[in-house]
C-alpha positions in Angstrom: 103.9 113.2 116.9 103.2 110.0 114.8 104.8 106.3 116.9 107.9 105.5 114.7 106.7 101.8 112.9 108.5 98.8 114.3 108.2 95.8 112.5 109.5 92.6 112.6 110.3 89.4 110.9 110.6 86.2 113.1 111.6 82.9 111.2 112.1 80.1 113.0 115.5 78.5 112.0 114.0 75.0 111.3 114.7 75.2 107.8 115.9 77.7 104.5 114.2 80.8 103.6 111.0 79.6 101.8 108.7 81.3 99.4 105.9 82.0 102.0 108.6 83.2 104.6 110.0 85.7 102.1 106.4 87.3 100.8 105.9 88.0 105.0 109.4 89.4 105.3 109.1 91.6 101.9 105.6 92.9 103.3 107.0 93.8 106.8 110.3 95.8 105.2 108.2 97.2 102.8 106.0 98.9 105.0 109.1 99.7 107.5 110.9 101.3 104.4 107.7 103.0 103.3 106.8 104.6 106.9 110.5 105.7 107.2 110.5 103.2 110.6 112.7 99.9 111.9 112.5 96.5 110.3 113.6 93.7 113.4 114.5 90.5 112.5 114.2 88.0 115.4 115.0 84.1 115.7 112.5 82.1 116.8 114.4 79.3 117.9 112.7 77.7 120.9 112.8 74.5 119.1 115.6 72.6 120.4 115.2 69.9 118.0 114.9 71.0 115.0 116.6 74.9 115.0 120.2 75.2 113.8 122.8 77.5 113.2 123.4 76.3 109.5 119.4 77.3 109.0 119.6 80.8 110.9 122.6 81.6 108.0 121.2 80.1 105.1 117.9 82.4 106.3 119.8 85.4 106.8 121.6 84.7 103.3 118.4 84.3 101.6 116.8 87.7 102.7 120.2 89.3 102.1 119.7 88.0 98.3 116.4 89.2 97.9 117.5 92.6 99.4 115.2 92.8 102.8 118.3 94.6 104.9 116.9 94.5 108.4 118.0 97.4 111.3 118.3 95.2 114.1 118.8 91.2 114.5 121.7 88.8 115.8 124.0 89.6 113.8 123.6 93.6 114.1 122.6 93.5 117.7 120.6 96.7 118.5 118.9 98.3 121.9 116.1 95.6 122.2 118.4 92.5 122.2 118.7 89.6 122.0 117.4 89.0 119.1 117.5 85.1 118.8 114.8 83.8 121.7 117.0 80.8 123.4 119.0 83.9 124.8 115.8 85.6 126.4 114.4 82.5 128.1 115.0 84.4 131.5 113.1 87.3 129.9 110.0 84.9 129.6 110.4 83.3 133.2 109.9 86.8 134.5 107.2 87.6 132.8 105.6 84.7 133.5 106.1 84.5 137.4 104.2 87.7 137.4 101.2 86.6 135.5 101.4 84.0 139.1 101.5 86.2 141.4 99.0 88.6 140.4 96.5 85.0 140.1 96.2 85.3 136.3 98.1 82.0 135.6 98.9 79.1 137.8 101.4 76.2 137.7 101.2 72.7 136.8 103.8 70.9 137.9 107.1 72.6 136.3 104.6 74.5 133.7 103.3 77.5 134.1 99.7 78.6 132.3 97.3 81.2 131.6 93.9 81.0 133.3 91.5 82.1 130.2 89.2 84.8 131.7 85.2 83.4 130.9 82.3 85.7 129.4 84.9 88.4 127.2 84.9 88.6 123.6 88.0 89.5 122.1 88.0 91.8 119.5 90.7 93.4 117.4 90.9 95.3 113.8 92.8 93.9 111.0 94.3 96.0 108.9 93.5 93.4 106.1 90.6 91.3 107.0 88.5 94.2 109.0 87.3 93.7 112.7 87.2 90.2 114.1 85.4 88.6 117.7 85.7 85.7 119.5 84.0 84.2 122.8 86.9 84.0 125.4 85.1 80.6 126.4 85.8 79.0 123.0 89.6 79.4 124.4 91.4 76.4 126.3 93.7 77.9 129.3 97.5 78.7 127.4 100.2 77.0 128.6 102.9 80.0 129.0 106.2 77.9 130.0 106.9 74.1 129.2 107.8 71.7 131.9 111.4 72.1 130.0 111.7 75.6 130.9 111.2 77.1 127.4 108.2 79.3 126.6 105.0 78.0 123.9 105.1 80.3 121.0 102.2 82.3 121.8 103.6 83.6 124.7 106.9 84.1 123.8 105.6 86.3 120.5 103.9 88.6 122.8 106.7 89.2 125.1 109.3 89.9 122.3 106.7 92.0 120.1 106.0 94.4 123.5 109.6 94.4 124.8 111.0 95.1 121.6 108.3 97.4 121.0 107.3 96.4 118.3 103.8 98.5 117.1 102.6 96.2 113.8 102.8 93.0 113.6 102.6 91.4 109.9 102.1 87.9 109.8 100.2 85.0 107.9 96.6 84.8 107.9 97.2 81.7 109.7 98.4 83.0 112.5 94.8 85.0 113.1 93.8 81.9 115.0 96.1 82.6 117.6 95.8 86.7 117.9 92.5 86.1 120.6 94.8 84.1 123.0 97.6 86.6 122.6 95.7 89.7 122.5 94.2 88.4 126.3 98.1 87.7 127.2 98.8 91.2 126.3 96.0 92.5 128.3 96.7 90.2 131.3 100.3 91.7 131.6 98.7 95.1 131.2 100.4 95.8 127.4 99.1 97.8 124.8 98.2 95.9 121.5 100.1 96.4 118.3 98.2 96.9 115.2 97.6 93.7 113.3 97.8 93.1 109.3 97.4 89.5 108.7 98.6 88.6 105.0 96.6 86.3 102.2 97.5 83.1 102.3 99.2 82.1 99.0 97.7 79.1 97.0 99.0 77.1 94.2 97.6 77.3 90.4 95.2 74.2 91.3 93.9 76.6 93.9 95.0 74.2 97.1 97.5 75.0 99.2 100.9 75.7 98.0 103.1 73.1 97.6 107.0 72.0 96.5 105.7 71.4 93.3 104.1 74.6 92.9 106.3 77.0 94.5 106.5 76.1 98.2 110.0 75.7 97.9 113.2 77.8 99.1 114.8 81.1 97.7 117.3 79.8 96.7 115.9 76.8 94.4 114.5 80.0 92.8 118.3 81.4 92.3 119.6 78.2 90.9 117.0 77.8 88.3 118.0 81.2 87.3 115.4 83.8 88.6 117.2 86.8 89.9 116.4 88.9 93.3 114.6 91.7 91.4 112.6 89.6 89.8 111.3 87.6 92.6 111.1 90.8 95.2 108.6 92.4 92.0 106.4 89.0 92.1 106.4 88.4 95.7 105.4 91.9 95.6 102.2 91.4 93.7 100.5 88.6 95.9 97.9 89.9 97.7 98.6 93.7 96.5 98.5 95.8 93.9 101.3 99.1 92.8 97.8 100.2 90.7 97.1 101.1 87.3 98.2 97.7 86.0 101.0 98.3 86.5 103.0 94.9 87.3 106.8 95.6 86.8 108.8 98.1 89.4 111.6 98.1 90.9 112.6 98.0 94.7 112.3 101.9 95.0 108.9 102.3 93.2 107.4 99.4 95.4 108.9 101.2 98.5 107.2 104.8 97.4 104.0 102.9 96.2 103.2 100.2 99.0 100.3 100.9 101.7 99.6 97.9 104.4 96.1 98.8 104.4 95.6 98.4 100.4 96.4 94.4 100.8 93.8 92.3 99.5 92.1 89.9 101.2 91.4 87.5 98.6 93.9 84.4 98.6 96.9 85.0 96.2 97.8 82.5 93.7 101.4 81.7 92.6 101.4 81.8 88.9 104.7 80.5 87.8 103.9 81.6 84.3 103.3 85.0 86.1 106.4 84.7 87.8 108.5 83.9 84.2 107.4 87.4 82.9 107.9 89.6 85.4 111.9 88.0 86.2 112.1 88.3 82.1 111.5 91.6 82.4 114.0 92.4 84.9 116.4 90.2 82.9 115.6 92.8 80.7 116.5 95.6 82.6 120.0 94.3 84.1 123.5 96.1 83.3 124.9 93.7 80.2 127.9 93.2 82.3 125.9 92.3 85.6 123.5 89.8 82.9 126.7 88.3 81.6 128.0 87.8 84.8 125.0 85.7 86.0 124.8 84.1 82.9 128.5 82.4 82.7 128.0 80.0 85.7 124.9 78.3 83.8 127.0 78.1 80.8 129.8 76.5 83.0 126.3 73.9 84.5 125.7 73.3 80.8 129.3 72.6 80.1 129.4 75.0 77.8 133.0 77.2 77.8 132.5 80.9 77.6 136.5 81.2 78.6 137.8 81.2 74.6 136.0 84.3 74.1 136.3 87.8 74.9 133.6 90.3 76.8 132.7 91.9 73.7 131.9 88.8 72.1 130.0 87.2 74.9 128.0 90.6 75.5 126.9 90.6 72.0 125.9 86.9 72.1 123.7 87.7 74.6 122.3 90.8 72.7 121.1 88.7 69.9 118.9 86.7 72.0 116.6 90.1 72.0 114.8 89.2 75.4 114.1 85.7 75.0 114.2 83.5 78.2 112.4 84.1 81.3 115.7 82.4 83.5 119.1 82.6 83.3 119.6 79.1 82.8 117.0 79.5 79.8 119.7 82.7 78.5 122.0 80.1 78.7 120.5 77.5 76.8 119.1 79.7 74.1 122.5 80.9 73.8 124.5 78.3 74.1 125.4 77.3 70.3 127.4 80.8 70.1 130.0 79.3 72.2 130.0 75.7 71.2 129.1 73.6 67.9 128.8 70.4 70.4 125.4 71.3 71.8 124.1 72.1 68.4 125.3 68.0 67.1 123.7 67.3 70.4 120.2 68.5 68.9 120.5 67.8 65.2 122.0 65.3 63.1 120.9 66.2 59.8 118.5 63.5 59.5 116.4 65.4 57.6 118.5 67.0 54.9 118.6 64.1 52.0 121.6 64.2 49.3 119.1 65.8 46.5 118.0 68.8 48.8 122.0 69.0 50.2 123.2 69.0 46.4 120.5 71.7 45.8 121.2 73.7 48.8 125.3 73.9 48.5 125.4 76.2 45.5 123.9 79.1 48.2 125.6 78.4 50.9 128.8 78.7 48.9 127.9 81.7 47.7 126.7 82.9 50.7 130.0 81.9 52.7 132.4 83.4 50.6 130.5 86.8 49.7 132.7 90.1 49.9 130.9 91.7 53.0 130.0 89.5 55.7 127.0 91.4 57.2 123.4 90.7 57.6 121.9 93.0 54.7 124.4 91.3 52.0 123.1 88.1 53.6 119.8 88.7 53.4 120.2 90.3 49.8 121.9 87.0 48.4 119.1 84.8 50.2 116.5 86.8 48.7 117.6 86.9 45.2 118.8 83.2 45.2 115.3 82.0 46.1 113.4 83.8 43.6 115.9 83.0 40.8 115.4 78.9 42.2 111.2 79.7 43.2 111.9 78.6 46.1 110.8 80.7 49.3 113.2 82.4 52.0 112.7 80.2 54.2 113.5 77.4 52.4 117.5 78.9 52.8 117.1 80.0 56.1 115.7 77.0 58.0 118.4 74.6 56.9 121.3 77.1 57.9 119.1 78.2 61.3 119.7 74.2 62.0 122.7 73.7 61.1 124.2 76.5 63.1 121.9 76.9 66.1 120.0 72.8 66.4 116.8 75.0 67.2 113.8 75.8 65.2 113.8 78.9 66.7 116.6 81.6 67.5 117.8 85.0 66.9 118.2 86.8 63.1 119.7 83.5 61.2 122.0 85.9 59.3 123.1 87.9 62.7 123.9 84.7 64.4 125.8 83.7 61.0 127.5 87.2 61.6 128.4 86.9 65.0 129.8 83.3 64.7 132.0 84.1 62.0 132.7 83.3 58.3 134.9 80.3 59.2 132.8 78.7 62.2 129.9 79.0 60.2 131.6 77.0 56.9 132.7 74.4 59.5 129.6 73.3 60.8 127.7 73.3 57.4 130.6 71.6 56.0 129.9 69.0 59.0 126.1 68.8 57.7 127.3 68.3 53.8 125.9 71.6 53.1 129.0 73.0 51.9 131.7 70.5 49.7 134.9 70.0 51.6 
């Protein structure tokens, strides 16, 4: 019978849920969810300084927005508790006194620390980066318990990945530094290893390590700028492994059926925010149109833009138009933003460049155009086309004027569906503000 997977995710609550914290976490409840096991999330909070409470929930809050539900943890409890390690310090103690008395370790002064055994050579195999060696001499003794009572990280990691039995341990390829010094912990206290995967590290566009500027930066800057969970679970996804076939957009449920620990590359991952646009757009793509227009209204609301003077339908259809564009919310927003307002679009244009000769030529249309029986796109389009080959003048001629008067952008959705959509009388208003229409 195959050992149920036990995984784990152990933050330290020293700050908020940041990018490189979130790819480990989606890797270990991806292969927890994948192998039908247990995904643990510990607190790693041995740092009196510097760990808060405030940190441990915005942590929890971020992984509960990017959907990585865990089985056990603080706030669930479960049968290998505690789950936060200030609460296990007497766990550590324990462990550590026996290391003493059986000679392997040996106090210094309130400290207790590992005697290094000479002439081994560690070895382990990496799920990701194949088998790895080291000289046991090239390792200083390990100090196990600090003078203050509270255990070093590399002992404490051991402890709670064997008591909580925890059989793969999915980390950072930073962390393969310190693997030797706790795979000879493990085997001092007479443990069985767990398997070991250690993860790309993830590098900025320039190819140096990630930084603020270039990603390093929480979850939930990511949700304020208007990237949504799927889309940032699908790209966290992709660094350092591949769903196959080219295939780059998929959903929680196809990455669960898809994913295999041992297919991670070992290649460095680069965080492409241009990358990272088109997959979320995609997603956007995908969304419920009343789930997208509910995470559109509150960047509206940032943008001061009122969405409360119009009804769902209207709103819905507003978005509709925009036909995919914008990779954010807050870019949905913006692109959309001149279907609820007329101030944004003055904001962007002031007419500077419509002079009275091309506004006396122009008005004749417009008139026409505004006051036409049906008031739907293919009469519009009609009357545009005939009008400029009766004046030899080109369709666009028409149609840029009015996309500027009624959107301030050089580029939006169908001028003559957003003419539509605004209405008969909006629309007069604000090319009657432009002098494209007499008043």
């Amino acid at each position: 019978m195959m050992e149920k997977v036990r995984v784990r995710f152990a933050p330290s609550p020293t700050g908020a849920l940041h990018i490189g914290g979130a790819h480990t976490a989606l890797f270990n409840w991806l292969w927890a969810r994948r192998m039908g096991g247990r995904f643990v999330l510990r607190i790693e909070d041995t740092d009196r300084q510097r760990s808060t409470k405030e940190f441990e929930r915005t942590i929890l809050a971020g992984m509960n927005w990017l959907g990585l539900d865990w089985d056990e943890g603080p706030d669930c409890g479960g049968d290998y508790g505690p789950y936060r390690q200030s609460e296990r310090l007497e766990i550590y103690r324990r462990h550590a006194e026996a290391l003493v008395e059986k000679g392997l370790a040996y106090r210094e002064g309130e400290a207790i620390v590992h005697h290094v055994p000479q002439d081994q050579t560690v070895r382990f195999d990496d799920m990701v980066y194949g088998p790895i060696e080291i000289k046991s001499e090239t390792i200083k003794d390990t100090v196990l318990i600090k003078s203050d009572g509270m255990p070093t990280y590399n002992f404490a990691v051991v402890v709670d990945d064997y008591t909580m039995d925890i059989n793969y341990v999915i980390r950072g390829e930073d962390h393969i530094i310190n693997t030797p010094k706790q795979i000879l912990l493990y085997e001092a206290l007479g443990w069985k290893l767990p398997r070991f995967a250690h993860l790309p590290m993830i590098l900025g566009e320039d190819k140096k390590k990630l930084s603020k500027r270039q990603g390093a930066t929480s979850v939930y800057d990511y949700r304020d700028l208007g990237y949504i969970p799927e889309g940032i679970f699908n790209f966290l996804a992709l660094l350092g492994w591949s769903a196959g076939e080219n295939r780059e957009i998929f959903d929680r449920e196809e990455a669960t059926s898809l994913f295999d620990l041992r297919q991670v590359a070992k290649r460095k991952a680069v965080f492409d925010m241009k990358k990272l646009g088109f997959v979320n757009q995609e997603h956007l793509k995908r969304l419920a149109p009343s789930r997208k227009l509910a995470l559109v209204e509150p960047f509206w609301k940032a943008l001061s833009v009122d969405a409360s003077p119009f009804d769902e339908t209207y709103l819905l259809r507003s978005l509709d138009l925009l036909e995919g564009r914008g990779q954010t919310l807050e870019e949905m927003a913006r692109y959309s933003d001149f279907f609820l307002s007329f101030e944004p679009v003055k904001a962007r244009y002031d007419g500077g460049d419509l002079d009275e000769t091309l506004k006396v030529r122009l008005r004749p249309f417009f008139e026409a155009l505004t006051t036409t029986e049906r008031w739907d796109h293919d009469s519009m389009a009609e009357r545009a086309r005939l009008w400029a080959a009766e004046e030899g003048l080109k369709l666009k001629d028409l149609a840029m004027p009015l996309r500027w008067a009624l959107t301030g952008r050089k580029v939006s959705p169908g001028i003559f569906e957003v003419a539509v959509h605004l209405g008969r009388e909006e629309v007069r208003r604000r090319l009657r503000h432009y002098g494209l229409l007499s008043l």
